[in-house]
C-alpha positions in Angstrom: 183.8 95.8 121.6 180.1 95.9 122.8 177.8 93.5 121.0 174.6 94.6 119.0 171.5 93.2 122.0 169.4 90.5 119.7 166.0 92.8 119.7 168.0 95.5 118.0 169.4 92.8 115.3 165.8 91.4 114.9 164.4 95.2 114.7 167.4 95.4 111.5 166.1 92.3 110.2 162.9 94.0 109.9 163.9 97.3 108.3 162.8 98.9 111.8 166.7 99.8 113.2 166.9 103.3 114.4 170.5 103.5 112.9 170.9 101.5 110.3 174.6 102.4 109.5 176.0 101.6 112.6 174.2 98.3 112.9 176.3 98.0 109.4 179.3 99.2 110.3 179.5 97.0 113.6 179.0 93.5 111.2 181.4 94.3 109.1 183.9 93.7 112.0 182.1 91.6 114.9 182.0 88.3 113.7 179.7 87.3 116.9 177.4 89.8 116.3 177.0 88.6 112.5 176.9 84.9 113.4 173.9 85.5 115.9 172.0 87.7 113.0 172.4 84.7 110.9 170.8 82.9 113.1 168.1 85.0 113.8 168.0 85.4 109.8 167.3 81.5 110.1 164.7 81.5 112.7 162.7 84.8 111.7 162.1 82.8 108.0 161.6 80.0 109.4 158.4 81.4 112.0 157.1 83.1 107.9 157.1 79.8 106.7 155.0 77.8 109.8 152.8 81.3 109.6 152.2 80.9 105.7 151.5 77.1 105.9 148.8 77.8 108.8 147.6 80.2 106.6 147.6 77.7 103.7 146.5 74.6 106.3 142.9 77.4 107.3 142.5 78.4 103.7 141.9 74.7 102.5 140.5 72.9 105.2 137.8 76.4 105.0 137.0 75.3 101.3 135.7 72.0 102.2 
């Protein structure tokens, strides 16, 4: 079985896959490919978070 490359899983993470459904289809039976979108899962939200409290971090140290 060929394993999903990590851009194309990160790409599915962000709702830009080209095809969706196979993506799908392949998870529901490659436990490898699933365990590394987990991770990615982990360190995509994690980035959003350090992004949102720079964000937060500029916004007050702007009011001052």
């Amino acid at each position: 079985m060929e394993h999903i490359d990590e851009e194309e899983l990160e790409r599915y993470i962000l709702k830009h896959a080209c095809d969706e459904a196979r993506i799908e289809e392949h998870l529901l039976v490659c436990h490898h490919c699933m365990d590394v979108l987990e991770r990615l899962e982990d360190e995509i939200a994690v980035m959003k978070m350090a992004l949102e409290s720079s964000k937060t971090g500029k916004s007050a140290r702007a009011g001052r």
